[in-house]
BAVEX-301489 format. One line per 10 residues: number of its first residue (from 1); their letters; for each residue x, y, z of C-alpha. Coordinates in Angstrom, 1 decimal, padded with zeros to 4 digits, always signed. Example, Ala and Ser with C-alpha at 12.3 -4.5 7.8 and 13.67 -1.06 7.14 Angstrom:
# residues 2
1 = AS = +012.3 -004.5 +007.8 | +013.7 -001.1 +007.1
//
This chain:
# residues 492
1 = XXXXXXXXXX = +075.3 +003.4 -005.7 | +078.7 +003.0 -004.9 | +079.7 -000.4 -006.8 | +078.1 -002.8 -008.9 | +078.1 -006.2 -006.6 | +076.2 -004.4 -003.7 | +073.7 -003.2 -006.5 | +072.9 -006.5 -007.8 | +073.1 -008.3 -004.7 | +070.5 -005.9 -002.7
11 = XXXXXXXXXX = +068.0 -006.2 -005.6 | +068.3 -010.1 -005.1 | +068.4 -010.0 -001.5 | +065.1 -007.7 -001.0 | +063.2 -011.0 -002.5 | +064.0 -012.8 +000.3 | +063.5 -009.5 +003.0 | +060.0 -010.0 +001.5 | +059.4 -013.4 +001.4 | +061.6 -016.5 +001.4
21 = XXXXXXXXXX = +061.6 -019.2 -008.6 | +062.7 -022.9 -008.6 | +058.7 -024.3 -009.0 | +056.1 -024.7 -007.1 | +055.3 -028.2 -006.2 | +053.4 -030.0 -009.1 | +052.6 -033.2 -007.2 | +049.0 -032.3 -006.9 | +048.8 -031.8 -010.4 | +048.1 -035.7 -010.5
31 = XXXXXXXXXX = +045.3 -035.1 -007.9 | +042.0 -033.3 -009.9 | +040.2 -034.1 -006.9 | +042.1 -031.4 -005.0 | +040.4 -028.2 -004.4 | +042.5 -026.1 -006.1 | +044.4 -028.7 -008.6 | +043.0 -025.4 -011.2 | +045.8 -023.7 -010.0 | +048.0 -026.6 -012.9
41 = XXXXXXXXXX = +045.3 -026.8 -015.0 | +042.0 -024.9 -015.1 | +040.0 -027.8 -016.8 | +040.5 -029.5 -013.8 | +037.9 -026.5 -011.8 | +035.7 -028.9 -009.8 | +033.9 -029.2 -006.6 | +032.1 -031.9 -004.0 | +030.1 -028.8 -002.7 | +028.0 -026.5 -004.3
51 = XXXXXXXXXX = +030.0 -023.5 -002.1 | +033.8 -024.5 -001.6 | +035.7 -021.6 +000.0 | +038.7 -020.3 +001.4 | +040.4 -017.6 +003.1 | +043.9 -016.9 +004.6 | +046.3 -017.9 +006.1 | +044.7 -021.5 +005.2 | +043.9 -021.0 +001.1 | +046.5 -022.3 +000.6
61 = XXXXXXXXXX = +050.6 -022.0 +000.5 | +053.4 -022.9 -002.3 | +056.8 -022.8 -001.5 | +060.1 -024.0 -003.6 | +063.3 -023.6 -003.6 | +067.0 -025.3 -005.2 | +069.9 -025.3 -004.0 | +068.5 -024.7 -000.4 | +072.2 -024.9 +001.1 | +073.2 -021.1 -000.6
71 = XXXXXXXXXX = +069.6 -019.6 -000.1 | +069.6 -020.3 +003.7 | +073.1 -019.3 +004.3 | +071.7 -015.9 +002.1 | +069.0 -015.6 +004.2 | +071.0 -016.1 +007.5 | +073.4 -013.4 +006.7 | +070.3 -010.8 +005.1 | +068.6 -011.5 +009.0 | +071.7 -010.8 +010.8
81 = XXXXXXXXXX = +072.6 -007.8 +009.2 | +075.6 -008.7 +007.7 | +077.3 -005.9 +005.1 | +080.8 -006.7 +004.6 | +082.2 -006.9 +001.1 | +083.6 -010.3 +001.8 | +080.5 -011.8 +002.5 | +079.1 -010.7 -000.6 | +081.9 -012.0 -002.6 | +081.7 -015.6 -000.9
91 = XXXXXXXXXX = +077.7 -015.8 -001.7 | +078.8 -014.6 -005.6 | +081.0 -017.8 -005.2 | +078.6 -020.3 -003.8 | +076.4 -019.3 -006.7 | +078.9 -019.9 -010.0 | +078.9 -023.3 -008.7 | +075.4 -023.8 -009.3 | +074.0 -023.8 -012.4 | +070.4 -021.8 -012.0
101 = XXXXXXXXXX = +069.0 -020.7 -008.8 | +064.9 -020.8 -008.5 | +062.9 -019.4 -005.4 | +059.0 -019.3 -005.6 | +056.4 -018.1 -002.8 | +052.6 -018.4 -003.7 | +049.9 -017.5 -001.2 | +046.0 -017.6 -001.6 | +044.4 -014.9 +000.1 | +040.9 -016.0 -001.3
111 = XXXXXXXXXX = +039.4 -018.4 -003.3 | +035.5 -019.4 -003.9 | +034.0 -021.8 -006.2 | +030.7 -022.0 -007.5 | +029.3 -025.5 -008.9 | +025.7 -025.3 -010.9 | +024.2 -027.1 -013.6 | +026.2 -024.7 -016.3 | +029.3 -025.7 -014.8 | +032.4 -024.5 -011.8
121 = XXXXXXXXXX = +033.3 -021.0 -011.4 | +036.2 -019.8 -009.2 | +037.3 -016.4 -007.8 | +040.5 -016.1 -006.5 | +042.9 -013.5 -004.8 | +046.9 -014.6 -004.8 | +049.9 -013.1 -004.5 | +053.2 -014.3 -006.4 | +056.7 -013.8 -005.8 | +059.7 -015.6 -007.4
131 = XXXXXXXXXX = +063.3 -015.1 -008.4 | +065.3 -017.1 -010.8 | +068.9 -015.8 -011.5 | +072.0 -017.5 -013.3 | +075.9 -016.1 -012.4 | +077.3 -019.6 -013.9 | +079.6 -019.0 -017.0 | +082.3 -018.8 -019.1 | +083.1 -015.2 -017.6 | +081.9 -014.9 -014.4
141 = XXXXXXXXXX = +083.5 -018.3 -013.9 | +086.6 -016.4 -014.4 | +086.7 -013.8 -013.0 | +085.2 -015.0 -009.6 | +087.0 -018.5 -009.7 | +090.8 -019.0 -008.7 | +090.7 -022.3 -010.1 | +089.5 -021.2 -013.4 | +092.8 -019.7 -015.0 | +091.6 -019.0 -019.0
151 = XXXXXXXXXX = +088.8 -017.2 -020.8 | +088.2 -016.8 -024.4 | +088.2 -013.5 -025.8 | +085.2 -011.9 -027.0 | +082.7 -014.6 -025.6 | +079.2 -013.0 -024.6 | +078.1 -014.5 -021.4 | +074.6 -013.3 -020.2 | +073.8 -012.7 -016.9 | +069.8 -013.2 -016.6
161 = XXXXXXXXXX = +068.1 -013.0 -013.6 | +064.2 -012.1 -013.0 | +063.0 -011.2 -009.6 | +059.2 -010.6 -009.7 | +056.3 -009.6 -007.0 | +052.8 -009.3 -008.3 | +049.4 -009.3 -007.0 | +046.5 -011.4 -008.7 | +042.8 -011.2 -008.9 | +041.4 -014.2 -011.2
171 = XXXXXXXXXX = +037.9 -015.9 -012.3 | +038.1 -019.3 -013.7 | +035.1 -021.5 -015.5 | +035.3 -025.0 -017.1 | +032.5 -027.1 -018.7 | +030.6 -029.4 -016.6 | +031.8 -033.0 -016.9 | +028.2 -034.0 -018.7 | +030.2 -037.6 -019.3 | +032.0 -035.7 -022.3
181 = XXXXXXXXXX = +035.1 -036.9 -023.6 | +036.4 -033.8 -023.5 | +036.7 -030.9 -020.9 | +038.2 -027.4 -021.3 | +038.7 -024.8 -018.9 | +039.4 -021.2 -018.6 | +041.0 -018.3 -016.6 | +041.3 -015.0 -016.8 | +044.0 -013.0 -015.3 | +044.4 -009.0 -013.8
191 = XXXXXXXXXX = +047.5 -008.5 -012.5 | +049.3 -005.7 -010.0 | +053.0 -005.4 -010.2 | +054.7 -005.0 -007.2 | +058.3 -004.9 -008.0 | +060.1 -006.6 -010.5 | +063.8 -006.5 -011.8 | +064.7 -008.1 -015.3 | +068.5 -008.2 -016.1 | +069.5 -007.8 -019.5
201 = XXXXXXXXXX = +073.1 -007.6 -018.8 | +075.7 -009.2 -020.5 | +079.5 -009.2 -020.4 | +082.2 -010.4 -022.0 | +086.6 -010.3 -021.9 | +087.4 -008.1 -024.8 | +090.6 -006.9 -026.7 | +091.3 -003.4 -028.4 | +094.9 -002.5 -029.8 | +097.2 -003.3 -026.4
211 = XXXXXXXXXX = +094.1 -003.3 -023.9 | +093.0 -006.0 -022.9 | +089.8 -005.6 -020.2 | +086.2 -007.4 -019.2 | +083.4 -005.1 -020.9 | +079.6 -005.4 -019.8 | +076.6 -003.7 -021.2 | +073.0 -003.6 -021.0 | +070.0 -002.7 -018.7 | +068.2 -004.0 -015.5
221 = XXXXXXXXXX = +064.7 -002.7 -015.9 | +063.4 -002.2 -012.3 | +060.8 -001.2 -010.5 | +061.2 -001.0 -007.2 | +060.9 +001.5 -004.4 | +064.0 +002.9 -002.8 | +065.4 +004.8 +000.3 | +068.4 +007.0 +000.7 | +070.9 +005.3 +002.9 | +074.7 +007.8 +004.3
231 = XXXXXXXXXX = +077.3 +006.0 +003.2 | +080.9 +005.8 +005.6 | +082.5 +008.1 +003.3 | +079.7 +010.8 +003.7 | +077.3 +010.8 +000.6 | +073.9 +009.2 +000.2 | +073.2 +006.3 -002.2 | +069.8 +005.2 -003.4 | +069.3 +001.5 -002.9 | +066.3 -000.8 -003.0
241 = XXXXXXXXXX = +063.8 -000.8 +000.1 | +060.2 -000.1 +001.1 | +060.8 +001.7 +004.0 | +060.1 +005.0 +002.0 | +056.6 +004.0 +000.8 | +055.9 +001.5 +003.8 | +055.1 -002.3 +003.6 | +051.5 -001.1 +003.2 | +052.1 +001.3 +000.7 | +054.2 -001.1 -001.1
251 = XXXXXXXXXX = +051.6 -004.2 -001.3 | +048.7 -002.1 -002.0 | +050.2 -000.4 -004.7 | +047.9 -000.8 -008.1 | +049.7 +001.4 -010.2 | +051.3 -001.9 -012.6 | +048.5 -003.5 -014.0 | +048.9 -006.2 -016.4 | +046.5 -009.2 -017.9 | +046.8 -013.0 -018.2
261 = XXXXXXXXXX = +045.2 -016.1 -019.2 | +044.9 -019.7 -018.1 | +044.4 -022.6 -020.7 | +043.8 -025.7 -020.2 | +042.4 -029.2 -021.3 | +041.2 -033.2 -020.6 | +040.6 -035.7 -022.4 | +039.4 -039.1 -021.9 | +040.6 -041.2 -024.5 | +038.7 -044.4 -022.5
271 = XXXXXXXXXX = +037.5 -045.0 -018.6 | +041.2 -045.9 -017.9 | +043.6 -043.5 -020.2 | +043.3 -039.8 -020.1 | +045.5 -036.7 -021.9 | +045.7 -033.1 -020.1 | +047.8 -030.2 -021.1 | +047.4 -026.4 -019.7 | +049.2 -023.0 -020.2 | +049.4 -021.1 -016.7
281 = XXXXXXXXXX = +050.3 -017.5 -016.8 | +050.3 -016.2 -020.4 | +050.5 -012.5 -020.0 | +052.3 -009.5 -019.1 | +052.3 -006.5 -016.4 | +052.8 -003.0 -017.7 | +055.3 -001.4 -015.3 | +054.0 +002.5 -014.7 | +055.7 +003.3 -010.9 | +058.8 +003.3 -008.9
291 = XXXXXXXXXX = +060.7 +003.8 -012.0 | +064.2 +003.1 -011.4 | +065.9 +001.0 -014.0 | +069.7 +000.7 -014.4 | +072.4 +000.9 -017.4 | +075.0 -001.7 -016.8 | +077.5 -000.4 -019.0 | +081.2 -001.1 -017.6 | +084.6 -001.7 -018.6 | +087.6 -003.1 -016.5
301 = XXXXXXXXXX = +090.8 -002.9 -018.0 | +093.4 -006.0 -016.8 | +097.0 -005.1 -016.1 | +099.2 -006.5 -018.6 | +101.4 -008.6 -015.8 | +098.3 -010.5 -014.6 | +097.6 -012.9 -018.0 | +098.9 -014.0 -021.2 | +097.5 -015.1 -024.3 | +097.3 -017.9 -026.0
311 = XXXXXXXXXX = +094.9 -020.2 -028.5 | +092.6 -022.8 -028.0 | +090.7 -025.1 -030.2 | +091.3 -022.3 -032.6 | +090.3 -019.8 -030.0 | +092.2 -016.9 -028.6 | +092.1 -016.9 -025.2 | +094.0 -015.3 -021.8 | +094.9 -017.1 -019.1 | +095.9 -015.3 -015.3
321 = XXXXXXXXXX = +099.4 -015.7 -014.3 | +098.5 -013.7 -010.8 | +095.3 -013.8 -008.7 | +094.5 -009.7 -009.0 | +092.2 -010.5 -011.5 | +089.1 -011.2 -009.3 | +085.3 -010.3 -008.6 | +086.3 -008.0 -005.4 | +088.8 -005.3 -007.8 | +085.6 -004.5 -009.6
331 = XXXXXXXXXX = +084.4 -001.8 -006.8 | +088.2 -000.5 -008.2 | +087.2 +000.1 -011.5 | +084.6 +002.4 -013.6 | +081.3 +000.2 -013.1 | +079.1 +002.9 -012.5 | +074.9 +002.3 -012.8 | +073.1 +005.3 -015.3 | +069.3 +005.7 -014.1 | +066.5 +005.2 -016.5
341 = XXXXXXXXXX = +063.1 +006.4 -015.9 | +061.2 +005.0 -018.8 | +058.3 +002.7 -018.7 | +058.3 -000.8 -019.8 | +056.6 -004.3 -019.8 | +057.5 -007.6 -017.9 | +056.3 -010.8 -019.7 | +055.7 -013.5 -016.6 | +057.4 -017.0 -016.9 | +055.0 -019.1 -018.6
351 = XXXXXXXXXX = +054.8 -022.8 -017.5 | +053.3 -025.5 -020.1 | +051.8 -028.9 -017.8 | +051.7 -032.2 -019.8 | +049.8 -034.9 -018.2 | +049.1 -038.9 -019.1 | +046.8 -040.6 -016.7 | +046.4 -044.7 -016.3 | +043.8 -045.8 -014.3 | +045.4 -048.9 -013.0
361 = XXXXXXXXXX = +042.3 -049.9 -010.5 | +039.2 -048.1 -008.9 | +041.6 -046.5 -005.9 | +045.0 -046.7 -007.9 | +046.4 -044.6 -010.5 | +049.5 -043.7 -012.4 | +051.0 -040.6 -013.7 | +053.5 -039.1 -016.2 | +054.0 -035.7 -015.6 | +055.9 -033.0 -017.9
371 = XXXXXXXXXX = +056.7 -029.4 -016.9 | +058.4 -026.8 -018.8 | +059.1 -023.4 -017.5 | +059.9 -020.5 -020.2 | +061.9 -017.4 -018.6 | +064.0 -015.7 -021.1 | +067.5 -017.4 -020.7 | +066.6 -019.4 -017.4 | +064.3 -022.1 -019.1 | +063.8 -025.5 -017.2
381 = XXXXXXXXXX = +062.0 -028.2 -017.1 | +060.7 -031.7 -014.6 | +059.6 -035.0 -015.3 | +057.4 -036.8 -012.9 | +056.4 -040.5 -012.4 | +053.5 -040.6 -009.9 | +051.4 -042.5 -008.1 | +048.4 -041.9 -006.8 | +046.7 -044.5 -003.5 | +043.5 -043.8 -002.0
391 = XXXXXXXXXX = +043.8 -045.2 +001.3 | +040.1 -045.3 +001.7 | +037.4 -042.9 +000.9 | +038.6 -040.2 +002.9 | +041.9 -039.7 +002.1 | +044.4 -040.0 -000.5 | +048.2 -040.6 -000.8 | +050.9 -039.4 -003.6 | +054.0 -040.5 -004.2 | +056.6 -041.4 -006.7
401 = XXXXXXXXXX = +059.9 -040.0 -008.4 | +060.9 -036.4 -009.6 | +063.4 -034.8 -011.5 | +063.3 -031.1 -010.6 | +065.7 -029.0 -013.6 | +068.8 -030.3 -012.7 | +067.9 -032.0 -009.4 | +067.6 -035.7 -009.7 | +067.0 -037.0 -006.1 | +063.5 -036.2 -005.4
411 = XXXXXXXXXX = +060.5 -038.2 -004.0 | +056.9 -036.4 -003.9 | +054.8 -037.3 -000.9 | +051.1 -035.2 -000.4 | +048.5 -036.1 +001.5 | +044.7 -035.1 +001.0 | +041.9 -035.5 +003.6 | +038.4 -035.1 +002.4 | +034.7 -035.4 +003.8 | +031.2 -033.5 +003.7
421 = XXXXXXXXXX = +033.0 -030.5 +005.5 | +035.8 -029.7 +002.9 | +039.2 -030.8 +002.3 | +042.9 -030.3 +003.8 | +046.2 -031.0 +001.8 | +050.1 -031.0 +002.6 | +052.9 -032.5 +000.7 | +056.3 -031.3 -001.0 | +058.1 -032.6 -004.4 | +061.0 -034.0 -002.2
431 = XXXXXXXXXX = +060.7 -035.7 +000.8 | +063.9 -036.0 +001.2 | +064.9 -032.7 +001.7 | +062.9 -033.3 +005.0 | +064.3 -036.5 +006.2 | +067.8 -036.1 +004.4 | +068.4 -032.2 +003.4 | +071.9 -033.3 +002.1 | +070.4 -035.9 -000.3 | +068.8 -033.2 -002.3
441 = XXXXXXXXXX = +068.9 -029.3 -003.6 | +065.5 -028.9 -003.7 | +063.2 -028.2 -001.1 | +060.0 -027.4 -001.5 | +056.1 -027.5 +000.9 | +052.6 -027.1 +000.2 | +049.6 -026.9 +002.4 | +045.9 -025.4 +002.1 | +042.2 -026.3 +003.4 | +038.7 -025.0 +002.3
451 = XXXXXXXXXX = +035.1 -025.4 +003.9 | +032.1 -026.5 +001.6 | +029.6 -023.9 +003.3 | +026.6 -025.8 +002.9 | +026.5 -029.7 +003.2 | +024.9 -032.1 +000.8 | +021.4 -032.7 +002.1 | +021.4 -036.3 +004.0 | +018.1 -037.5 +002.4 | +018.3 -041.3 +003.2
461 = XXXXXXXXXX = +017.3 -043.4 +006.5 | +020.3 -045.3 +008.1 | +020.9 -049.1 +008.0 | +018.5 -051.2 +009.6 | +019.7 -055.1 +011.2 | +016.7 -056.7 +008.8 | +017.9 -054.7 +005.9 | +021.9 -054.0 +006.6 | +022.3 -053.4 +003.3 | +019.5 -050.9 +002.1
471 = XXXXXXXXXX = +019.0 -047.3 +003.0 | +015.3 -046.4 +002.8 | +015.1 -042.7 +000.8 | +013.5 -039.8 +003.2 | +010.7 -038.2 +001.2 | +011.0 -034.2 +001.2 | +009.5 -031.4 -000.5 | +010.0 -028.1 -001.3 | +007.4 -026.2 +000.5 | +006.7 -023.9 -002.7
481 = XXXXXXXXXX = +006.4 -026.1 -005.6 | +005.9 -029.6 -004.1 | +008.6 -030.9 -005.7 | +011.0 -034.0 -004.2 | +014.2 -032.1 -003.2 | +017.3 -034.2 -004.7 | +021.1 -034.7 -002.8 | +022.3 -031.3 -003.5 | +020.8 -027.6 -002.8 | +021.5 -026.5 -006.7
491 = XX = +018.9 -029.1 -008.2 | +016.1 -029.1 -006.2
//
């Protein structure tokens, strides 16, 4: 690879050349009713039907995104096939601005829930993709920023960043309701890597005898497929890119397996108060293929002309006195990747869901909603206050206010439709990056509808004018055993 910025900008560009981590839209956390609300807590594993199921495209679709503004101008320049060196360097500066940077894509190729008498069981296919990445510091700040004139010596800024793909194949079970005051559910997790890079890499602007230079260290543990590419000058570099292996190839590759586990609970403190709390995505994946991690060690020695020292608040610090101390003299300087080949394990951000229910009337309820994400060095979290309004028996309405990490103008909106047939749900954390996309850094949508395959049994006689009020019950029997079938298939 010829120099470090193109390095670490392909392996965050070939997320989006594969689809488009802030978080995934937690609105419908509030809604247990939804189909797949287990997806935020597994307790909440329920059905109408006996069968509920799903298939792509339709399973359902999670999408989020901050600081939209950067990720579409990436994307825009990543479609048009733009690879000039200045480009690069104006996306590196659109993202020290910005504190974190959070892109999440989940897709449901399958889901199918079971209800019986012993309680909901679910079987589910997704695949997972997210990238969360932080350039802002100290250092980086420095280096990339005009405006920013002094750094302290010998202050370690990391550099983390986790781009992840995986593959997941999951079955989920919670306790019947049984009018308990507690329910508990459960999911089990297998897990095929994809790709994955997770940056260890640090840096930091360093002083030995009369050198003065910026020093980084550390590894990027990857893997990720990659293609030879002829460079202008005449060699060949190996960068990321499925082309070798093929997009199939790529997505049905099985040779990363990992394991994870869902937790989560309710409780029902009385008919209008209720407590939940879940664990999504405690595990790891075991990375066994397309080994091709990287040694970040690099030094870049400053010319004596371009700063001078100084102190402050007891710190010893330089401070430029000429721009050639910049982001675009690295390709200049001695920043050159070592391959590693060994193995290594991935531990997937894990998100913690808080919940505090009040039922305020029969088709009105309120919600406080906590969500903390853990990734090593690129931790957030999002507060919720949410409402949810059931319109009438068929459909239901959320809505409310969000703070999203450090995003503070956000209104949820969803919408679920439900009858006999199944159900059908859209919504996003922020409506206003819809109506408003410069009120906001977030964006995010959601979307998904299932079928219940068979339909509860209509066992009663319409309305009559003498008694408008009364439904007369339609006596049936179960040819076999005599007995009076009930409303729904599993109890007759």
């Amino acid at each position: 690879m010829r120099n470090l910025k193109k390095n670490i900008f392909l392996l965050i560009l070939i997320s989006l050349t594969l689809h488009v981590k802030s978080q995934t839209n937690m609105a419908f956390y509030t809604n247990e009713n939804q189909y797949n609300s287990f997806n935020y807590n597994p307790a909440f594993l329920t059905s109408k039907g006996q069968f509920c199921f799903s298939i792509f495209p339709l399973a359902g679709t999670n999408v989020g995104y901050n600081n939209q503004k950067e990720i579409q101008s990436l994307a825009r320049k990543l479609l048009s096939g733009i690879n000039e060196d200045e480009e690069y360097i104006d996306i590196v500066k659109s993202m020290v601005h910005r504190q974190t940077f959070y892109q999440k894509v989940e897709n449901e190729w399958l889901s199918f829930t079971y209800r019986s008498s012993k309680g909901f069981f679910n079987f589910r296919i997704m695949e997972s993709l997210s990238l969360s990445a932080s350039v802002k510091g100290p250092v980086s700040e420095f280096m990339i920023l005009p405006e920013v004139r002094s750094v302290a010596l010998n202050q370690v800024q990391p550099i983390p960043a986790l781009f992840i793909h995986f593959r997941e194949y999951s079955l989920g079970y919670a306790f019947p309701p049984n009018h308990r005051k507690l329910k508990v559910g459960i999911r089990g997790k297998l897990y095929f890597g994809k790709g994955v890079f997770s940056s260890g890499v640090e840096g930091s602007v360093q002083q030995v005898a009369d050198t003065t230079f910026l020093k980084t260290w550390g590894k990027g543990k990857m893997s990720i497929p990659e293609e030879t590419i002829q460079n202008d000058d005449g060699t060949t570099s190996r960068v990321p890119g499925i082309n070798s292996v093929g997009s199939l190839g790529y997505l049905m590759n099985s040779g990363n397996p990992g394991i994870g586990l869902d937790l989560g609970l309710k409780y029902q403190y009385n008919p209008k108060l209720s407590f939940s709390i879940s664990v999504i995505d405690l595990g790891k994946i075991f990375w066994r293929t397309n080994l091709n991690s990287k040694g970040f060690d690099g030094k870049y020695n400053f010319k004596s002309s371009s700063f001078a020292k100084g102190f402050h608040n007891n710190m010893e610090i330089i401070t430029k006195t000429s721009d050639s101390i910049s982001f675009s003299d690295l390709q200049k300087s001695k920043f050159k990747p070592t391959n590693i080949s060994s193995r290594f394990s991935t531990a997937l951000p894990v998100t913690i869901y808080a919940g505090l229910k009040y039922q305020l009337k029969p088709t009105i309820d309120l919600n406080l909603l906590h969500r903390s994400v853990f990734i090593k060095d690129l931790n957030y979290q999002s507060f919720s206050l949410i409402g949810n309004f059931e319109l009438y028996k068929k459909m239901t309405i959320t809505t409310g206010y969000g703070i999203i990490g450090d995003n503070y103008n956000n209104i949820p909106f969803t919408i679920l439709l439900h009858n006999d047939l199944g159900q059908f749900y859209a919504g996003t954390d922020n409506l206003l990056s819809f109506l408003s996309p410069t009120s906001s850094t977030f964006s995010g949508l959601s979307f998904g509808t299932c079928i219940y395959l068979f339909r509860k049994r209509d066992l009663y006689f319409p309305p009559t004018k003498e008694f408008p009020y009364r439904k007369g019950k339609k006596v049936k029997k179960v040819k076999e055993t005599g007995r009076i079938l009930k409303e729904h298939p599993e109890f007759k």
